[in-house]
C-alpha positions as CSV (number, residue, x, y, z in Angstrom):
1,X,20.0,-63.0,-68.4
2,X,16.7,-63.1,-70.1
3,X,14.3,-66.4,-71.4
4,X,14.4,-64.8,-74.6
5,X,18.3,-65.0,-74.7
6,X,18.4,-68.8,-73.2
7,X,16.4,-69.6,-76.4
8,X,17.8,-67.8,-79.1
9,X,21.0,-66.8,-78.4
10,X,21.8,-69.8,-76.5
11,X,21.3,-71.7,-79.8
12,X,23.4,-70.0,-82.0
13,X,25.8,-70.3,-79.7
14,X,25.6,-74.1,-79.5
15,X,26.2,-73.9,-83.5
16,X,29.3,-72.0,-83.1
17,X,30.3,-74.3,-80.5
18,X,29.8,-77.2,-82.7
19,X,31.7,-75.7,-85.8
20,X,34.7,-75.1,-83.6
21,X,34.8,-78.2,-82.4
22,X,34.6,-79.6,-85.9
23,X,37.1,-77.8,-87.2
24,X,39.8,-78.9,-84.5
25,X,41.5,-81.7,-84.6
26,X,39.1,-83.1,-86.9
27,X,37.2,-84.5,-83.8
28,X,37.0,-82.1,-81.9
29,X,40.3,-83.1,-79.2
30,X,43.2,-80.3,-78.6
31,X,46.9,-81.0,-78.0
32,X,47.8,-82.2,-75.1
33,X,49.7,-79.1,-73.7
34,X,53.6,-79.4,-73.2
35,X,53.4,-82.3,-75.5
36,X,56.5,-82.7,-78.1
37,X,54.2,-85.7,-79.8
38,X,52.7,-84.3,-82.5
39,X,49.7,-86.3,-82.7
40,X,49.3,-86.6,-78.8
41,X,45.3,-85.6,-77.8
42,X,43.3,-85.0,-74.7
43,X,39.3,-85.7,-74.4
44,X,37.3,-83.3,-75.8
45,X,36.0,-80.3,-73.5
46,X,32.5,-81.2,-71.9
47,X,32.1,-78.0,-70.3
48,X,32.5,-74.6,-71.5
49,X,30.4,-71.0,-70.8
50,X,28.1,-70.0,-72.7
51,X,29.7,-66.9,-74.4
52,X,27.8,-63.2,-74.5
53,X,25.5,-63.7,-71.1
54,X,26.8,-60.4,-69.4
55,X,24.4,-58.1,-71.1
56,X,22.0,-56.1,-69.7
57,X,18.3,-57.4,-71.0
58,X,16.7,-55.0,-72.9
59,X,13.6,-54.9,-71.1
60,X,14.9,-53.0,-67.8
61,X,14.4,-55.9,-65.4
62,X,16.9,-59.2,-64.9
63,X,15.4,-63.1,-65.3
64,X,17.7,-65.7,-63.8
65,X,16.7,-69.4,-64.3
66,X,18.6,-70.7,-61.3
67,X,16.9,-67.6,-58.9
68,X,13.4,-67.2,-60.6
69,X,12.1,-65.6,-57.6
70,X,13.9,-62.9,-58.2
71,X,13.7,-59.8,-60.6
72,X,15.8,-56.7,-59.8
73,X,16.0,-53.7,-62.3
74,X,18.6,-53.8,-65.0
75,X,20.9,-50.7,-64.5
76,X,22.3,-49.2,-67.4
77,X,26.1,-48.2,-67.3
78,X,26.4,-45.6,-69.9
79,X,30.2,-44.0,-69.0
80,X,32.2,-47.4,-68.7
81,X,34.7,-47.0,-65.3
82,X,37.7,-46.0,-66.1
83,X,40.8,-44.7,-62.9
84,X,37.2,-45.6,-60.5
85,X,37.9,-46.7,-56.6
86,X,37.9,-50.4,-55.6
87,X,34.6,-51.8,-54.6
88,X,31.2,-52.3,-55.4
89,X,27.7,-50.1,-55.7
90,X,25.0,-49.8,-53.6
91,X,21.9,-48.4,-54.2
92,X,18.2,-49.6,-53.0
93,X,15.6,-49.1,-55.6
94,X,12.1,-48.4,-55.1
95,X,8.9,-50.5,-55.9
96,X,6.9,-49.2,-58.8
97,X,9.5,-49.0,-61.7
98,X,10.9,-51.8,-63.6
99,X,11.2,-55.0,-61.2
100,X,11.5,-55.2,-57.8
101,X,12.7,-53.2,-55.3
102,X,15.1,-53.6,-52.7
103,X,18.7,-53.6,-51.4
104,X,21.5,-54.0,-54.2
105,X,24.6,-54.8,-55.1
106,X,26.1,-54.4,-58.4
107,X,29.7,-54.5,-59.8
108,X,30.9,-51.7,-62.4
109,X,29.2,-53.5,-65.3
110,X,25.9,-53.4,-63.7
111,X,26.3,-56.8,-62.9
112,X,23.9,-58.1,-60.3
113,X,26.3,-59.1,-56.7
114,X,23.7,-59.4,-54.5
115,X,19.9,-58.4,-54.1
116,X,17.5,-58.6,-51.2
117,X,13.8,-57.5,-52.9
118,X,11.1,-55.9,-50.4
119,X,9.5,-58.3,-48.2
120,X,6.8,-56.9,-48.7
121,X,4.5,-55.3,-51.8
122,X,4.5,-51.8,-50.4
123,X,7.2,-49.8,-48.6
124,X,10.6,-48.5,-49.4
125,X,14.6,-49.5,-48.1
126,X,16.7,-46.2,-48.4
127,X,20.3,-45.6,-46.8
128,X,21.4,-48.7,-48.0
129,X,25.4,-49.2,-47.2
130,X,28.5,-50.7,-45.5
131,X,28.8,-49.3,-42.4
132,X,31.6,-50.6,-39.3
133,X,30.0,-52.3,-36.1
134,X,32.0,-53.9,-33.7
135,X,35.1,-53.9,-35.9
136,X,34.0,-55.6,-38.6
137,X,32.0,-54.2,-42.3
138,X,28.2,-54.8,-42.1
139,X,26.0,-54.3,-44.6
140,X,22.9,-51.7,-43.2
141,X,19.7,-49.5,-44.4
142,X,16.1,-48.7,-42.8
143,X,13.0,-50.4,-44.0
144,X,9.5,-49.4,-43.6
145,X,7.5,-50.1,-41.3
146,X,10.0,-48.3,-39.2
147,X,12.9,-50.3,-38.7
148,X,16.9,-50.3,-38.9
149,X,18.6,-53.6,-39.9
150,X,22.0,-54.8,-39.9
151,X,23.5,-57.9,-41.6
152,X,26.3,-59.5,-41.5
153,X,29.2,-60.6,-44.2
154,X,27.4,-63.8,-44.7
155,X,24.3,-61.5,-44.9
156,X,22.6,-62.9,-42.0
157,X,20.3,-60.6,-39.8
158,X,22.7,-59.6,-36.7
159,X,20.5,-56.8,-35.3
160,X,17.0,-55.1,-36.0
161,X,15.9,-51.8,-34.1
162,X,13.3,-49.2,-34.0
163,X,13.0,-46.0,-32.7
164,X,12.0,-45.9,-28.9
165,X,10.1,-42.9,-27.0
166,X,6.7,-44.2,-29.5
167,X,8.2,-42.9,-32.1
168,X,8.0,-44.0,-35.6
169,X,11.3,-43.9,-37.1
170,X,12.1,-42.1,-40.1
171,X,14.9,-43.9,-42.9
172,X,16.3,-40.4,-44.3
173,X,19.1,-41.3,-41.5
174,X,20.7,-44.7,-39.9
175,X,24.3,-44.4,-38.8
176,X,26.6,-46.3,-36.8
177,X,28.8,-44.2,-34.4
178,X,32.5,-44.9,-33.3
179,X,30.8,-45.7,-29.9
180,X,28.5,-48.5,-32.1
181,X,25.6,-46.8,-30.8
182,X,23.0,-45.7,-33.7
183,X,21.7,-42.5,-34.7
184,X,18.2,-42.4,-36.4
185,X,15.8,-39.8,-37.9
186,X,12.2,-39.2,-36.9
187,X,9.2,-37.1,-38.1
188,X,7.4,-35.9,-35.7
189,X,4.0,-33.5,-36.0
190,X,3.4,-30.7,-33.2
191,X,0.4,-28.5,-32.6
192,X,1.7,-24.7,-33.3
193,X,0.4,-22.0,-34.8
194,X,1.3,-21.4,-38.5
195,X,-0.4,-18.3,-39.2
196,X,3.3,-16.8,-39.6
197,X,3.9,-19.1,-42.4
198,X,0.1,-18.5,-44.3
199,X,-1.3,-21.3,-42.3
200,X,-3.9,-22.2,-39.3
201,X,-3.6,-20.9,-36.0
202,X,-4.4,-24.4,-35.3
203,X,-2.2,-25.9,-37.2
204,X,0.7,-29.0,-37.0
205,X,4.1,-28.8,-37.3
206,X,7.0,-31.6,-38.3
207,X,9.4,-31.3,-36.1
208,X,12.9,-33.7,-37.0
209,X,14.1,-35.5,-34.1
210,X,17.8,-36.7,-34.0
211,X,17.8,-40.5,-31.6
212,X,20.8,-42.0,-30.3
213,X,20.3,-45.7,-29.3
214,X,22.1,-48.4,-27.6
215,X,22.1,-50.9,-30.6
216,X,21.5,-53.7,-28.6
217,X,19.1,-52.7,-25.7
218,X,17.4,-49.8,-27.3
219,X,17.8,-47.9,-25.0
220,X,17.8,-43.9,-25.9
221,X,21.4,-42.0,-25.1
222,X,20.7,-38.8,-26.4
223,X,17.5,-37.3,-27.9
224,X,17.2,-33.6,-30.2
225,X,14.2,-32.2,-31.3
226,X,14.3,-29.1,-33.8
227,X,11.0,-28.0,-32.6
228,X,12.7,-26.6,-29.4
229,X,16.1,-25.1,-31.4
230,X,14.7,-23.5,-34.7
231,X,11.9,-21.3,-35.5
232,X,9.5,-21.9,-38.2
233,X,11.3,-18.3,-39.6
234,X,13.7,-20.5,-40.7
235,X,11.6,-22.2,-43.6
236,X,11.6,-21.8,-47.2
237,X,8.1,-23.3,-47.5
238,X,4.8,-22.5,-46.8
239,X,1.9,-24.3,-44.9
240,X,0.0,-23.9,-48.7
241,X,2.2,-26.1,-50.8
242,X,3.5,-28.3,-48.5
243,X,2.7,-32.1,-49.3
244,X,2.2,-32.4,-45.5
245,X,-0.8,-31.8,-43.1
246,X,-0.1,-28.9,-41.7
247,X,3.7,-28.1,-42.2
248,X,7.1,-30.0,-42.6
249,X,9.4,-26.3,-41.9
250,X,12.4,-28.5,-41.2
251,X,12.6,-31.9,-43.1
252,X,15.7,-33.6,-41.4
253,X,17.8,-35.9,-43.8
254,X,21.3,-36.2,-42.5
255,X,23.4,-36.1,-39.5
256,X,26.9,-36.8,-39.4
257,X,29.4,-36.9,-36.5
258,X,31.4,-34.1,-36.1
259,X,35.7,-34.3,-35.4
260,X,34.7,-33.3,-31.5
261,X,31.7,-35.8,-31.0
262,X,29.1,-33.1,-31.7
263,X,26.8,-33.7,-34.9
264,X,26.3,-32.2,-38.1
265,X,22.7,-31.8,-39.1
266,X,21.2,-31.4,-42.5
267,X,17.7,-29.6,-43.0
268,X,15.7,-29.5,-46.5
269,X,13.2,-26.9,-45.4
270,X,15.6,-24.2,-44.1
271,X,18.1,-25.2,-46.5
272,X,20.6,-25.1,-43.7
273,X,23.4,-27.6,-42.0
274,X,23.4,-27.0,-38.2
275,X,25.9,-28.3,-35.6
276,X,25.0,-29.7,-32.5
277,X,25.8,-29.7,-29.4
278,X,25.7,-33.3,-28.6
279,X,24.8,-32.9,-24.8
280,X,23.1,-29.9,-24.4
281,X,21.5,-29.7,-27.7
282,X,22.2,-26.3,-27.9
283,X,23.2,-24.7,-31.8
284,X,26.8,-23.9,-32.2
285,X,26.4,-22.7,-35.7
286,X,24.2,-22.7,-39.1
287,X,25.8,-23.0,-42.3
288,X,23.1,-21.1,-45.1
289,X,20.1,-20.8,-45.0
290,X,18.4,-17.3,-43.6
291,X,20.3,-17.3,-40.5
292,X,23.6,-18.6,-41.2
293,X,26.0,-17.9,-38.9
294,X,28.8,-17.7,-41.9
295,X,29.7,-15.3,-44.7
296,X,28.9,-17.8,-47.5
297,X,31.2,-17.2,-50.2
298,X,30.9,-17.0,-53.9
299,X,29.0,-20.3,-55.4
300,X,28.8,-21.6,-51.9
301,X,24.8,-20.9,-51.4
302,X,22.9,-23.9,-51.8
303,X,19.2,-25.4,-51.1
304,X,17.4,-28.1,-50.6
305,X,20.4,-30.3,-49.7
306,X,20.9,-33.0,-48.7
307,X,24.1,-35.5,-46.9
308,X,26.1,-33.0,-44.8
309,X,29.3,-34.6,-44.2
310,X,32.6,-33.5,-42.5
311,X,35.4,-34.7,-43.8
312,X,38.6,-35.8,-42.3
313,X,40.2,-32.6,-43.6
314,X,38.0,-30.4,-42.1
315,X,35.9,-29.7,-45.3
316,X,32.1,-30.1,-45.8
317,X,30.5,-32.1,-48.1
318,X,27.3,-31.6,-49.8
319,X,24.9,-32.7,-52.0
320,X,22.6,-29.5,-53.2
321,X,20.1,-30.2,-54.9
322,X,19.5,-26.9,-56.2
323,X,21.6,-23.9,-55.9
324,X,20.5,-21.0,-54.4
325,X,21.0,-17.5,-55.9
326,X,19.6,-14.0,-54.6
327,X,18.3,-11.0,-56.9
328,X,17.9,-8.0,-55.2
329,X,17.4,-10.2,-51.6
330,X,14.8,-12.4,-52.8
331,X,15.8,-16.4,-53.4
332,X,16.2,-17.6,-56.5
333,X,16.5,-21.6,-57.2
334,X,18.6,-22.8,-59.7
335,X,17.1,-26.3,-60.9
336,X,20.6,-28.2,-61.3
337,X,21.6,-30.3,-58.8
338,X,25.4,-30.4,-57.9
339,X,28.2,-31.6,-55.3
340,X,30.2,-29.0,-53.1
341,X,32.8,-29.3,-50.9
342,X,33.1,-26.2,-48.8
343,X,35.7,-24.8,-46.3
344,X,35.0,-23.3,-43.2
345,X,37.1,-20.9,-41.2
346,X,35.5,-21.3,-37.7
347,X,37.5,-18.7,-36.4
348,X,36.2,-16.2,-39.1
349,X,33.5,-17.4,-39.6
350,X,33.2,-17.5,-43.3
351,X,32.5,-20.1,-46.1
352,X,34.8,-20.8,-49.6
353,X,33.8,-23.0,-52.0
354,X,36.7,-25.4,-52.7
355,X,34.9,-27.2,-55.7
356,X,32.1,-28.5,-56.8
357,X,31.2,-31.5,-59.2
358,X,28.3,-30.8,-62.2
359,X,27.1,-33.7,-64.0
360,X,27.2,-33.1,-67.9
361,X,23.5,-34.0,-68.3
362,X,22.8,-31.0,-65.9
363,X,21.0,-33.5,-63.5
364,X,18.6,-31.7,-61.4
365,X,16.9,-33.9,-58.3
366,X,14.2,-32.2,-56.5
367,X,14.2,-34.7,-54.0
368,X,16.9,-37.4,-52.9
369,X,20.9,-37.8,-53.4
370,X,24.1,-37.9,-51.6
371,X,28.0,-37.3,-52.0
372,X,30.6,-40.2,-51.1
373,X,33.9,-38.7,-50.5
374,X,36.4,-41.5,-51.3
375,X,39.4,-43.0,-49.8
376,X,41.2,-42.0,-53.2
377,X,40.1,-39.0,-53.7
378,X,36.9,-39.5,-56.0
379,X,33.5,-38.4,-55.0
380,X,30.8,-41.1,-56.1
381,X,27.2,-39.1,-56.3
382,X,23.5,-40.4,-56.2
383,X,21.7,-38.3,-58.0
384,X,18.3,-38.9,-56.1
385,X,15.4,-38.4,-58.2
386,X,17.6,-38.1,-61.4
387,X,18.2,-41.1,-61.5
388,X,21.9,-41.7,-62.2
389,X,25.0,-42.4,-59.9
390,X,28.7,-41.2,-61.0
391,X,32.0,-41.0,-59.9
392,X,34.2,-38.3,-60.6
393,X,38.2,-37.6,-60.1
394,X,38.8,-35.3,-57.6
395,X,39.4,-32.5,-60.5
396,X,35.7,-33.4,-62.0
397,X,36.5,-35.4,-64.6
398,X,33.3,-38.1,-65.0
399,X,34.6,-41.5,-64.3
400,X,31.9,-43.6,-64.6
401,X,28.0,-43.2,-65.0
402,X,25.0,-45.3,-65.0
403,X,21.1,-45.3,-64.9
404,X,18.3,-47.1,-63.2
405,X,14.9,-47.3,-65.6
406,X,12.4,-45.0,-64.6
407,X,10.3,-45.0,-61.9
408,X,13.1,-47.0,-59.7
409,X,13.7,-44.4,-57.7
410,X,16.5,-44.1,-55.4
411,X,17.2,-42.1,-52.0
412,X,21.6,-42.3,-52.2
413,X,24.1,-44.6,-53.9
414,X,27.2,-45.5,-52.8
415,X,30.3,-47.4,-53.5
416,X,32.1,-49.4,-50.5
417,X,34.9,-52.2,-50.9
418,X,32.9,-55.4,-50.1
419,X,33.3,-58.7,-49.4
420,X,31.0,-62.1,-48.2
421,X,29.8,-65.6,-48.6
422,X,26.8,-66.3,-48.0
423,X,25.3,-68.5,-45.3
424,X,23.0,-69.6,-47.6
425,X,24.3,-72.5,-50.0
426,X,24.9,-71.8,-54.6
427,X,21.6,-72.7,-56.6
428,X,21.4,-74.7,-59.8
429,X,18.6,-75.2,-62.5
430,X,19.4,-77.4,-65.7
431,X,18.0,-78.4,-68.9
432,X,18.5,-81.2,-71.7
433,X,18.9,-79.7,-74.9
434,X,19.7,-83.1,-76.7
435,X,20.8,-86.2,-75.8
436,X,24.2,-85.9,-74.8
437,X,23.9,-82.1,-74.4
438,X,22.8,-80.1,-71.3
439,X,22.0,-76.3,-70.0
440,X,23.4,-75.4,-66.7
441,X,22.5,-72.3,-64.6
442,X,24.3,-71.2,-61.6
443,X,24.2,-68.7,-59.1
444,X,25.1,-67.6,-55.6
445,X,23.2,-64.4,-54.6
446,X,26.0,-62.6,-52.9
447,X,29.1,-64.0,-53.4
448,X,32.4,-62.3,-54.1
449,X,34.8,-64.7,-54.2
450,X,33.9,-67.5,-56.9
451,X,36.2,-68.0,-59.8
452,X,34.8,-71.2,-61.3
453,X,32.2,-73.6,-61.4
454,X,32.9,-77.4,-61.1
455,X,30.4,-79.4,-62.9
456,X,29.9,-82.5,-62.0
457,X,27.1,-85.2,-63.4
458,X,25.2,-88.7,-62.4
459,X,23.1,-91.3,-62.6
460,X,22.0,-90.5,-58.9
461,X,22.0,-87.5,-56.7
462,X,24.2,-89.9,-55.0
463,X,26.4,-90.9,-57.3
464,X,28.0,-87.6,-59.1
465,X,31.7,-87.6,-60.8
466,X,33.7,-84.0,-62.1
467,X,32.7,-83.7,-65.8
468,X,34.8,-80.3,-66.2
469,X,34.5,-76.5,-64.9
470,X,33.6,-73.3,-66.1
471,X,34.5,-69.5,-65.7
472,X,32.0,-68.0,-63.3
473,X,30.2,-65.4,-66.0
474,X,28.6,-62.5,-63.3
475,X,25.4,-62.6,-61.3
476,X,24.3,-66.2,-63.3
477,X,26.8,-68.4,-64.9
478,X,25.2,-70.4,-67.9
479,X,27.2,-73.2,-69.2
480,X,26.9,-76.1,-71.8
481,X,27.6,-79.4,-70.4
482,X,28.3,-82.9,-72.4
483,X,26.6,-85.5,-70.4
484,X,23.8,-87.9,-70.7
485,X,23.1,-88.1,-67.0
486,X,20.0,-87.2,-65.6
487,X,21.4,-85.6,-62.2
488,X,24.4,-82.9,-62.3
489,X,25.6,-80.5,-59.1
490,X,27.9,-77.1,-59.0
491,X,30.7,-76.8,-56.6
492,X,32.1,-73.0,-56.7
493,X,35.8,-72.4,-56.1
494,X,37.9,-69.5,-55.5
495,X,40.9,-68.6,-57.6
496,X,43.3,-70.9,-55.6
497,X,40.9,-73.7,-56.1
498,X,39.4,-73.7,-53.0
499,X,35.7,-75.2,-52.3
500,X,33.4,-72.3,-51.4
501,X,30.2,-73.9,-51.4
502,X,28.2,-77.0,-53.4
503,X,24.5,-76.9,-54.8
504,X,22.0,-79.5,-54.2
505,X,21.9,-81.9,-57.0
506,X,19.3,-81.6,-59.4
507,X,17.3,-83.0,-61.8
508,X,17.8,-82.3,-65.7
């Protein structure tokens, strides 16, 4: 909610508040419900919510009285959901756009749940999702400088690593195995000879490296390097216009564990998915790309992907940036980004595309993006660069869309069932707008679970009574309260009416 609606529309709201109160009961009391007395009457409500505070603020960035410290970017839903999968969105946005950035929760409205902005003024969070340690749903995603965090469904920090071997992790990649071990991504430069691909003979290479790590003592379980495994043959770039010094041929951004404990490994660069022995580090196949050890199919070429996944029915998921074609032999890019999901007959060895999700726009991301496969049978797809997240029905039909403002980039976007109270406790902020008439503000950065708001008021932080309760109203609840007193508190309550959590009292 924006300053410029707590002024203006707050106060046209107040008017209609006071001509409905007029107009019942001639002073403003109701019926006492269940009542066969015709003229029997209850007090007059002294709290109700202020009506109209769920929209998005037309600026592209979110001001909350009660969190002013805070200032993600407004998301724009523009395909209301409709038949979507239980649970919320996730998506990290980048500095440098509209707002913060940061990690972010958001419901289907683009309602603010919870958001965690940068600590810092430069650097990135990407990979930002729920994820299973130990049994339980955690909340994870890689930060820059270098460093993998997990919290906890009260979001406190239960474990922070980085990669080991003086390496500088990478955050295309942070998973958590069944074993609850990690597995991280790292860029890595090599001196080689890149005369092969138009460069120096005295030239660097970036190699990706593939880290397993013992969560809690760091310790490194399994290391892959793709310098040793694949050629720089393999590329579909060039030393001269690659944004690196030198020469990133391989440009690792996924790995996923495979049915039989080996991995599945996505590369940009040679716009193939590898699997990988997981304790020799040998090859057991490629999946595109120049070498591919399939018979790709009609419509099943694709480049510059990203998020190999295998799926528990044996297909592959993918999210290809742009689709590759061939004309007489020579590569051909098609600049619209789309999700597959291919089949792969191992014994055969061949590749059938079993279908594929387009978004309407024709979104193209030349960087970035992901593909969810979900429990019901919906994809949800971050659209990277583009932009945009959707969900589709498993037959393609676009479910739900939305938007982040420009230059709030995003590397994937997700949507998990989610559920926490914070260890930290609700905030308030309040305001007299007359005498006996009050603004309240109210949040709880996080939680899931609040129904109402219990309002109470007093002469002392001490000394506080129940004036009434109001409907919790998304991220920031704002709610006009009769009272005179100069102190007033917030207790939030779960639909059974249980006590989740009390602010500090405050002054009006």
């Amino acid at each position: 909610m924006s300053t410029k609606f707590t002024r203006s529309r707050f106060l046209r709201a107040v008017s209609a508040g006071a001509t409905y109160l007029a107009l019942t009961a001639t002073v403003g009391c109701d019926l006492l419900a269940g009542s066969s007395r015709r003229g029997a009457v209850r007090a007059r409500r002294k709290v109700w919510t202020l009506p109209d505070v769920a929209a998005a603020p037309s600026l592209g960035v979110w001001v909350f009285r009660s969190r002013p410290e805070l200032s993600p970017p407004a998301v724009a839903v523009t395909i209301q959901a409709n038949n979507t999968a239980p649970g919320y969105i996730f998506v990290a946005p980048e500095e440098g756009g509209s707002g913060q950035g940061g990690s972010m929760i958001l419901d289907d409205s683009g309602q603010l749940v919870w958001f965690r902005p940068l600590q810092g003024t430069t650097g990135r969070v990407m990979n930002f999702k729920v994820q299973l340690y130990r049994g339980s749903p955690v909340l994870t995603w890689g930060e820059t400088p270098g460093e993998y965090v997990i919290f906890d469904d009260s979001y406190r920090e239960i474990a922070r690593i980085r990669a080991a071997n003086g390496y500088n992790g990478d955050h295309h990649e942070f998973i958590i195995t069944p074993q609850d071990t990690a597995m991280i991504t790292i860029y890595n430069s090599v001196p080689r000879d890149l005369s092969s691909v138009g460069g120096s003979t005295e030239g660097v290479a970036w190699q990706g490296i593939v880290q397993e790590l013992d969560i809690e003592t760091g310790e490194v379980l399994f290391e892959w390097k793709s310098i040793e495994h694949v050629g720089l043959d393999e590329t579909y770039v060039s030393a001269l216009d690659d944004h690196y010094s030198g020469i990133d041929y391989f440009h690792i951004n996924s790995i996923d564990v495979d049915h039989d404990d080996n991995l599945i490994v996505s590369a940009r660069e040679t716009s193939t998915v590898y699997k990988i022995d997981r304790i020799t580090g040998e090859i057991i196949w490629r999946l595109g790309g120049k070498k591919s050890d399939f018979e790709m199919g009609p419509g099943t070429r694709f480049a510059y992907q990203h998020d190999a996944r295998r799926q528990p029915d044996g297909t592959i998921t993918i999210f290809d940036n742009g689709t590759m074609v061939f004309d007489n032999g020579i590569p051909h890019v098609v600049e619209e980004s789309r999700g597959i999901v291919l089949e792969l007959d191992e014994e055969r060895m061949t590749a059938s595309l079993v279908r594929q999700y387009n978004h309407p726009d024709q979104q193209f991301a030349d960087a970035a993006g992901n593909l969810q496969a979900l429990p019901n049978g919906n994809v949800f797809i971050g659209w990277g660069r583009a932009l945009a997240m959707s969900e589709f029905a498993e037959d393609g039909e676009l479910l739900f869309n939305a938007t982040l403002p420009p230059n709030n980039r995003f590397y994937r976007a997700f949507r998990f069932p989610w559920s926490a109270r914070p260890s930290s406790r609700p905030v308030a902020a309040a305001e007299r707008v007359s005498g006996e008439e009050i603004t309240v503000y109210a949040s709880w950065n996080g939680a899931t679970e609040v129904a109402t708001w219990d309002v109470l008021a007093g002469e002392s932080p001490e000394n506080l009574e129940r004036v009434g309760s109001a409907a919790w109203n998304g991220f920031e609840t704002t709610m006009v309260v009769q009272t005179s007193e100069p102190y007033v508190a917030l207790q939030a309550k779960d639909p059974s009416g249980r006590l989740l959590g009390s602010t500090e009292p405050v002054p009006v």
